[in-house]
PDB file as gemmi writes it, atoms N, CA and C in Angstrom:
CRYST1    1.000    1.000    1.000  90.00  90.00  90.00 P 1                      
ATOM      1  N   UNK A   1     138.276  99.821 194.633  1.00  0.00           N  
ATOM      2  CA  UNK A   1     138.699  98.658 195.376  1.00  0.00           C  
ATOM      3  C   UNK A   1     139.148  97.585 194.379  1.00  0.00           C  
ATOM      4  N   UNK A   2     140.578  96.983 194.661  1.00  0.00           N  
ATOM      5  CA  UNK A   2     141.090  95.919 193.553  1.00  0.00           C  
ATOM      6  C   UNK A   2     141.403  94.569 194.477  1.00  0.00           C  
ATOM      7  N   UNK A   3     140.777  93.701 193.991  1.00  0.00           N  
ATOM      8  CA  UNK A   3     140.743  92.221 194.677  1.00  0.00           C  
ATOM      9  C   UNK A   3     141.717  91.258 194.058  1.00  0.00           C  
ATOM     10  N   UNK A   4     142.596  90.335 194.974  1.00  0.00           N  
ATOM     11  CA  UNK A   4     143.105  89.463 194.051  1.00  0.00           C  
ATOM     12  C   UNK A   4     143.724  88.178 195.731  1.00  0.00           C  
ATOM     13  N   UNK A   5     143.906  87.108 195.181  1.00  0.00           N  
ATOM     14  CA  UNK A   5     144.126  86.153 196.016  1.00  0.00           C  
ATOM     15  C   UNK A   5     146.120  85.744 195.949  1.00  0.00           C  
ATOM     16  N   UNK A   6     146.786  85.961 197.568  1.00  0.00           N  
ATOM     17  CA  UNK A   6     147.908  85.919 197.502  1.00  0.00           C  
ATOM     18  C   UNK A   6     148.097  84.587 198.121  1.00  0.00           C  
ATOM     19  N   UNK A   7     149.315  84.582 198.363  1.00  0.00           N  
ATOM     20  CA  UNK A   7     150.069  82.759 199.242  1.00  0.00           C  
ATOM     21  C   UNK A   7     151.048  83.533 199.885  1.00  0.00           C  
ATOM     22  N   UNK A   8     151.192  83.317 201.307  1.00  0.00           N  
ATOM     23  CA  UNK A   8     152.598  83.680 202.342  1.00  0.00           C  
ATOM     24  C   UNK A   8     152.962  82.203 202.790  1.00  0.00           C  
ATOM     25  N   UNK A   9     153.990  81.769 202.105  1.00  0.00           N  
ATOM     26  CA  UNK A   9     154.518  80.739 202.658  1.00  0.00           C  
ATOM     27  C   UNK A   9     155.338  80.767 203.822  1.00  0.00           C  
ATOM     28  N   UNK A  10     156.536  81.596 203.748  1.00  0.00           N  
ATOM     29  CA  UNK A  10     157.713  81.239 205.036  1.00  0.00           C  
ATOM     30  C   UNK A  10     157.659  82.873 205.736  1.00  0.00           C  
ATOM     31  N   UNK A  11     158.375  82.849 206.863  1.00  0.00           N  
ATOM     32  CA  UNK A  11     158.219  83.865 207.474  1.00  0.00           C  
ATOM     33  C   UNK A  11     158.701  84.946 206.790  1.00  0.00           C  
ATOM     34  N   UNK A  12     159.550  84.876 206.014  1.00  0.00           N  
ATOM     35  CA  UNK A  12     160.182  85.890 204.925  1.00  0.00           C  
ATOM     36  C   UNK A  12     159.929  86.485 204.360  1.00  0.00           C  
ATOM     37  N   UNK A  13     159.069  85.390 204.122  1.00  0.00           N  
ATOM     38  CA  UNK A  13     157.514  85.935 202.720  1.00  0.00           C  
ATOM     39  C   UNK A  13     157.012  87.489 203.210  1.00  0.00           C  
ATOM     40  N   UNK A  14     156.814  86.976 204.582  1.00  0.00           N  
ATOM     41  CA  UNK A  14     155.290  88.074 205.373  1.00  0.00           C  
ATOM     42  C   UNK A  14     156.027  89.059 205.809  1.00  0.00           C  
ATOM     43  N   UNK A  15     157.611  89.067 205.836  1.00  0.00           N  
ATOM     44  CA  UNK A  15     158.303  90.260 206.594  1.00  0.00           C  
ATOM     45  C   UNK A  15     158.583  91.298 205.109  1.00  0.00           C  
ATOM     46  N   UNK A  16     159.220  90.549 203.986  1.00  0.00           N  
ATOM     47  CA  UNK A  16     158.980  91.360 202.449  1.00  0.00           C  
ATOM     48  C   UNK A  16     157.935  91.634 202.186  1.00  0.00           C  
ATOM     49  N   UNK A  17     156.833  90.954 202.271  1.00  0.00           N  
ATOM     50  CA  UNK A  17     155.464  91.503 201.918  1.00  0.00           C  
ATOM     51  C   UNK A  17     155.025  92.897 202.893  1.00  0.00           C  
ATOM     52  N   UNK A  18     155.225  92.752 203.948  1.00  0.00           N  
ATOM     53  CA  UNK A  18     154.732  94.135 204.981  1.00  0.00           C  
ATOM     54  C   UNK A  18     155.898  95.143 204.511  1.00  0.00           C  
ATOM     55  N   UNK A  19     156.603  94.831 204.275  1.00  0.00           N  
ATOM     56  CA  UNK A  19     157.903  96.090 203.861  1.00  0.00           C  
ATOM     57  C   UNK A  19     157.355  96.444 202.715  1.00  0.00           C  
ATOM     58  N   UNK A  20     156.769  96.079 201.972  1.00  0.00           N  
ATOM     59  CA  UNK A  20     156.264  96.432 200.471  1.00  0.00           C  
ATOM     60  C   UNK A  20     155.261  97.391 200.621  1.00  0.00           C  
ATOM     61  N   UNK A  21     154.033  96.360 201.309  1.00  0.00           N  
ATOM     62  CA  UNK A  21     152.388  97.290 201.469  1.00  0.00           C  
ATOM     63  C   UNK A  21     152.968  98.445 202.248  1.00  0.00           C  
ATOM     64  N   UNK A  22     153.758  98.539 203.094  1.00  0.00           N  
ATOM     65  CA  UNK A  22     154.017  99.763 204.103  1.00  0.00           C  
ATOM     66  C   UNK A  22     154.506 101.209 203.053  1.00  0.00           C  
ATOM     67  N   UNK A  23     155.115 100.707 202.029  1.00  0.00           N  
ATOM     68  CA  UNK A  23     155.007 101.476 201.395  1.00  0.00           C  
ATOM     69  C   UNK A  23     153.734 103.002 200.320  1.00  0.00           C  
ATOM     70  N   UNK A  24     152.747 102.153 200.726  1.00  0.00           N  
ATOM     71  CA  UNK A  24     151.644 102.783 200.156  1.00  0.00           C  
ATOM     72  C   UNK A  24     150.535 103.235 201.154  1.00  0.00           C  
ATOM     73  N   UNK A  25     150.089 104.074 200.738  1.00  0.00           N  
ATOM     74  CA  UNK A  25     149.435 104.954 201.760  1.00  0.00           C  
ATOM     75  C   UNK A  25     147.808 104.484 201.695  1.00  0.00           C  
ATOM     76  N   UNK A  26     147.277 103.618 201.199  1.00  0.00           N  
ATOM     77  CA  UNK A  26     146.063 103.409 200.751  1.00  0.00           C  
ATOM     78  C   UNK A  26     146.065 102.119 201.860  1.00  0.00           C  
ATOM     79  N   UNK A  27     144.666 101.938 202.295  1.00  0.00           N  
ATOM     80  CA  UNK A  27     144.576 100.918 203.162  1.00  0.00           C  
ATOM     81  C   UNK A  27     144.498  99.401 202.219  1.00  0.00           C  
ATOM     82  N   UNK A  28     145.409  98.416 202.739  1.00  0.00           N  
ATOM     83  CA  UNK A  28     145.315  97.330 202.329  1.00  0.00           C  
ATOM     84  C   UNK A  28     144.448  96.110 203.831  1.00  0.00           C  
ATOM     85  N   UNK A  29     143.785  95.425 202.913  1.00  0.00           N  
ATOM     86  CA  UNK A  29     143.226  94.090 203.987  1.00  0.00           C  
ATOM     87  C   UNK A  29     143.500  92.597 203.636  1.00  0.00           C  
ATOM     88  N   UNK A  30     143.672  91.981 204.309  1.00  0.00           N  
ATOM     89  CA  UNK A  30     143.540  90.471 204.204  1.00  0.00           C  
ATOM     90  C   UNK A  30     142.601  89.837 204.852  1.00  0.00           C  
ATOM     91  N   UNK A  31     142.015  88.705 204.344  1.00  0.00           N  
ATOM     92  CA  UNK A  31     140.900  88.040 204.700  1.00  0.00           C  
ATOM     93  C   UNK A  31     141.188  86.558 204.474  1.00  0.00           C  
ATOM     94  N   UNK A  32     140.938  86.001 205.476  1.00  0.00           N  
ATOM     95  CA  UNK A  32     141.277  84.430 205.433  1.00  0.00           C  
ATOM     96  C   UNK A  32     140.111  83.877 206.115  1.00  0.00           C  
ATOM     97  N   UNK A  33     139.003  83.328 205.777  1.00  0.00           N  
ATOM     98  CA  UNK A  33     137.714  82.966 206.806  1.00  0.00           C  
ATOM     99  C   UNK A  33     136.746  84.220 206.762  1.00  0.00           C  
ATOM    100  N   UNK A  34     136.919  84.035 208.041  1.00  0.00           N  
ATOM    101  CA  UNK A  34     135.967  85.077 208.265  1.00  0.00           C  
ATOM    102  C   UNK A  34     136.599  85.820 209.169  1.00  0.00           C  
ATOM    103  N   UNK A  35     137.975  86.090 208.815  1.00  0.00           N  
ATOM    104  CA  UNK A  35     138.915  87.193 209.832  1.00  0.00           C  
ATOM    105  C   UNK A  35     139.588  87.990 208.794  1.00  0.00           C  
ATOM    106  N   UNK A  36     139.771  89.686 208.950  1.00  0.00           N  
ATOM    107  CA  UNK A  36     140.215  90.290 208.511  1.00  0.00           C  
ATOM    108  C   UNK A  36     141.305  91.132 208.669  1.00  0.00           C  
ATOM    109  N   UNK A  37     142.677  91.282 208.539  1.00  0.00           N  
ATOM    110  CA  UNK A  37     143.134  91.801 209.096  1.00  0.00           C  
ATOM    111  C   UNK A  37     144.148  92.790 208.454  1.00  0.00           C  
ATOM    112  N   UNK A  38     144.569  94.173 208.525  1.00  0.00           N  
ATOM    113  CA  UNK A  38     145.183  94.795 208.369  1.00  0.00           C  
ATOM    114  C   UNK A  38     146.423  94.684 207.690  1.00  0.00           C  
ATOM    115  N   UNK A  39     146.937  94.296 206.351  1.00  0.00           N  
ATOM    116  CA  UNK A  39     148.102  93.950 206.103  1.00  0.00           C  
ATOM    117  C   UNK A  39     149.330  94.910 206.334  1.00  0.00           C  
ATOM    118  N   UNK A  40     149.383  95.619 206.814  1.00  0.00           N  
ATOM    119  CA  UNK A  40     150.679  96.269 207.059  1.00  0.00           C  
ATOM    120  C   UNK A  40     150.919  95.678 208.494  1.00  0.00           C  
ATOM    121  N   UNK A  41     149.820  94.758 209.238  1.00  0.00           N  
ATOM    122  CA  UNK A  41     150.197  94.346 210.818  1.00  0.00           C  
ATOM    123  C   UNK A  41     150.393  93.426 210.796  1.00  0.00           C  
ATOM    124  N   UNK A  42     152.471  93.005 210.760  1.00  0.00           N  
ATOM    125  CA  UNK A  42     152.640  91.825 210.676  1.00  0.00           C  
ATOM    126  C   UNK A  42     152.561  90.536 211.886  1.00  0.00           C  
ATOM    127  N   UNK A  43     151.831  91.397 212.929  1.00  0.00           N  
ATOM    128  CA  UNK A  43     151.066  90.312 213.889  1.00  0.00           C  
ATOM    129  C   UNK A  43     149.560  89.902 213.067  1.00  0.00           C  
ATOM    130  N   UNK A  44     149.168  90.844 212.631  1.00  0.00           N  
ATOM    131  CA  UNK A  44     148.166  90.739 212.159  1.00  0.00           C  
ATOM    132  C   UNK A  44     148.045  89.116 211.153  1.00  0.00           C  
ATOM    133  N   UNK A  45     149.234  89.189 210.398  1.00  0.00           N  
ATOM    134  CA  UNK A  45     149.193  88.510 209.092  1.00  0.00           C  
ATOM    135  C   UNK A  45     149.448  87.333 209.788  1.00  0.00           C  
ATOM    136  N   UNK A  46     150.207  87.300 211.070  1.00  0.00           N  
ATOM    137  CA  UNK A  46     150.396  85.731 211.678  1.00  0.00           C  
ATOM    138  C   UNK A  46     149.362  85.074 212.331  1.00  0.00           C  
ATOM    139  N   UNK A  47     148.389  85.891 212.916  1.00  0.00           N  
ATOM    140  CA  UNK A  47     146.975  85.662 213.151  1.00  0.00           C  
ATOM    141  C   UNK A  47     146.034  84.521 212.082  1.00  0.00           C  
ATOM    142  N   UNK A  48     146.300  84.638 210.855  1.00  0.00           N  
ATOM    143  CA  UNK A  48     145.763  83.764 209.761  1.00  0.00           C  
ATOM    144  C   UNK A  48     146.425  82.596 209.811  1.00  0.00           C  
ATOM    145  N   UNK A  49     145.561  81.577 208.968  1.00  0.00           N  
ATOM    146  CA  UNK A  49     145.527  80.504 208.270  1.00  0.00           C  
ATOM    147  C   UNK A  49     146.566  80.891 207.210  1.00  0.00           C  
ATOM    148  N   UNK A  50     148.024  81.139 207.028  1.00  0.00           N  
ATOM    149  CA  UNK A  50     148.847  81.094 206.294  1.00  0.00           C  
ATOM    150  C   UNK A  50     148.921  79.704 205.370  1.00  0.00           C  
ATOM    151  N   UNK A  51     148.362  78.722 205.651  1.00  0.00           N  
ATOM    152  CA  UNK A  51     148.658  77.344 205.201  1.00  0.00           C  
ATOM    153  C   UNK A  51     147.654  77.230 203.877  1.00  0.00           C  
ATOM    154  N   UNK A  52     146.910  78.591 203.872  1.00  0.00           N  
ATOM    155  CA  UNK A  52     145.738  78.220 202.443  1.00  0.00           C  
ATOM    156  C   UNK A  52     146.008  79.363 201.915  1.00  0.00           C  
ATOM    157  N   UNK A  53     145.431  79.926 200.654  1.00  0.00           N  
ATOM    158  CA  UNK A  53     145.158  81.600 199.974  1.00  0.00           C  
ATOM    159  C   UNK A  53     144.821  82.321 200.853  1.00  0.00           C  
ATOM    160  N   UNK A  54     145.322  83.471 201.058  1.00  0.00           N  
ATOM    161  CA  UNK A  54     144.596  85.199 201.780  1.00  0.00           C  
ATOM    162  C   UNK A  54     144.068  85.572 200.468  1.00  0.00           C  
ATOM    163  N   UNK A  55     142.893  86.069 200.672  1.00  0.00           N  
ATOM    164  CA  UNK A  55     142.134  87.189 199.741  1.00  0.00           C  
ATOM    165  C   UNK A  55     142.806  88.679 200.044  1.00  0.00           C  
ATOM    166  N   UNK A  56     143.221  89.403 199.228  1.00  0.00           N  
ATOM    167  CA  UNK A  56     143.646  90.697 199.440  1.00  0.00           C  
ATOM    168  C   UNK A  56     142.259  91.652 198.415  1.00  0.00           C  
ATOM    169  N   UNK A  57     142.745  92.759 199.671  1.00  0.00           N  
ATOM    170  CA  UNK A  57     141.696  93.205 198.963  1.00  0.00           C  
ATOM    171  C   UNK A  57     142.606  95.189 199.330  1.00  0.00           C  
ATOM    172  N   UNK A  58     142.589  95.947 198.423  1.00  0.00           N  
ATOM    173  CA  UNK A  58     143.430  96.972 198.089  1.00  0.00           C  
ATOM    174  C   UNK A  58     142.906  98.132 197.530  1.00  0.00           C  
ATOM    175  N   UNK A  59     142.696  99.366 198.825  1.00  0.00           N  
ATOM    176  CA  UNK A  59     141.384 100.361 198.859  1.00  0.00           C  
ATOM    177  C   UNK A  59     141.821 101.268 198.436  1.00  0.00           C  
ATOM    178  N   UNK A  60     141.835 100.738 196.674  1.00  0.00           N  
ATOM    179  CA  UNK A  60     142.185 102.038 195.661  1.00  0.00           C  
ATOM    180  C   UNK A  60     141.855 101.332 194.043  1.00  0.00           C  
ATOM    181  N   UNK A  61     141.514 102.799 193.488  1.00  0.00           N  
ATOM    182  CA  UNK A  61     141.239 101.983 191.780  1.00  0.00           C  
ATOM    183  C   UNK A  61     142.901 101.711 191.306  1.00  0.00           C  
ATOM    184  N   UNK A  62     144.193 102.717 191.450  1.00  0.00           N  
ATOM    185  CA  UNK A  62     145.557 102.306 190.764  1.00  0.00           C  
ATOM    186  C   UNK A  62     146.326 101.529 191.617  1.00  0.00           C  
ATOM    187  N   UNK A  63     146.240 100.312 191.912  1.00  0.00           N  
ATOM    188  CA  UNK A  63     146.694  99.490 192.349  1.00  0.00           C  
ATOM    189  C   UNK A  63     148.003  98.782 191.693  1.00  0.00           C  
ATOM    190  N   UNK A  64     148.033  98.909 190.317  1.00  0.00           N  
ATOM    191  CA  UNK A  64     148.490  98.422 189.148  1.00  0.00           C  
ATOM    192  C   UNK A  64     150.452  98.013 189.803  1.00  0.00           C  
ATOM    193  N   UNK A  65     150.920  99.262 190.191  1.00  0.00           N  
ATOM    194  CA  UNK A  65     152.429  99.580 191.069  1.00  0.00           C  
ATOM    195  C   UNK A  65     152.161  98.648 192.204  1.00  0.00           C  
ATOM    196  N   UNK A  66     151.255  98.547 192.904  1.00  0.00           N  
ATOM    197  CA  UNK A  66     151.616  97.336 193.977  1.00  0.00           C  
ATOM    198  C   UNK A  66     151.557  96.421 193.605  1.00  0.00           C  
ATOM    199  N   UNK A  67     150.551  95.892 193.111  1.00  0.00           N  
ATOM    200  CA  UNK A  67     150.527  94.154 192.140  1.00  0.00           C  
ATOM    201  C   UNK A  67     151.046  93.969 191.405  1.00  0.00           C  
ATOM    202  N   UNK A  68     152.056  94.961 190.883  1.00  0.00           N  
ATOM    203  CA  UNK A  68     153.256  94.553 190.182  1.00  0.00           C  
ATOM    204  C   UNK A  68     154.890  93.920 191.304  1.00  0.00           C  
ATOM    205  N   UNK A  69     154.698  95.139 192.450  1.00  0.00           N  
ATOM    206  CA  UNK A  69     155.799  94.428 193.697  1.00  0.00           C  
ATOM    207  C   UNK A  69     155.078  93.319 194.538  1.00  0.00           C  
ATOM    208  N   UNK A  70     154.135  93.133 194.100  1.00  0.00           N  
ATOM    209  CA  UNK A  70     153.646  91.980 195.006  1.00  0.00           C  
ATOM    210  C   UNK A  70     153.726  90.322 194.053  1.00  0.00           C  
ATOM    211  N   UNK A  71     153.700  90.657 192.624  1.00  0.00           N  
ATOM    212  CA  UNK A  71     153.140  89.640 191.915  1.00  0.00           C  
ATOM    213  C   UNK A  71     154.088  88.815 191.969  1.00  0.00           C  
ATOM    214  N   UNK A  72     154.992  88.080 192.828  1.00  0.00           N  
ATOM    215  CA  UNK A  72     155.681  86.879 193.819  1.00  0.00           C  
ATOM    216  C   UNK A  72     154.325  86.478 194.282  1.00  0.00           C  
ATOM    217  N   UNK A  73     153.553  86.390 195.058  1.00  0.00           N  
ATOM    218  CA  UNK A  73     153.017  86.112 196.397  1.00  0.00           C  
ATOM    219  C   UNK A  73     151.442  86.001 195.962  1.00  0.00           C  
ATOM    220  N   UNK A  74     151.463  86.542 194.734  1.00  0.00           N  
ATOM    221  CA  UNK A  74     149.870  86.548 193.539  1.00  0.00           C  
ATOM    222  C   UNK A  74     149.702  84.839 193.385  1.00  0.00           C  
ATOM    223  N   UNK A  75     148.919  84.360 193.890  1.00  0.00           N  
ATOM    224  CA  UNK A  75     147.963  83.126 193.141  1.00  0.00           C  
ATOM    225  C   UNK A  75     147.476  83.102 192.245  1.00  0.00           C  
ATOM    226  N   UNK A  76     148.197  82.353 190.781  1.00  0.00           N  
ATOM    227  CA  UNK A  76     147.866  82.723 189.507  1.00  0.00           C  
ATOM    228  C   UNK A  76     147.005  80.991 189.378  1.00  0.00           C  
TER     229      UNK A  76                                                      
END                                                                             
């Protein structure tokens, strides 16, 4: 399991971002509060508090290839 904290600003953001994770076969989650939700469900992702950090969290040790297409949207 590889943890790291993202930002979805505009709707654009969350429609490139689900086109990305959809790509990988490993379950990805987001967590904002105390709600969790499925990141490949881009109802899902509109469900959140978009206005602060999502915690991602990415149910695999080689993660390395996605957080490289994701690292736009990475909270450094």
């Amino acid at each position: 399991m590889t943890k790291t904290t993202i930002r979805l600003v505009e709707i654009n953001d969350v429609k490139d971002f689900v086109n990305i994770v959809m790509k990988y076969d490993y379950d990805i989650d987001l967590i904002s509060g105390r709600y969790a939700v499925d990141a490949k469900s881009i109802m899902g992702i509109f469900s959140l508090d978009l206005s602060r950090p999502i915690e991602l969290t990415a149910h695999t040790d080689d993660a390395d290839a996605f957080f490289k297409e994701i690292d736009k949207y990475i909270v450094k």
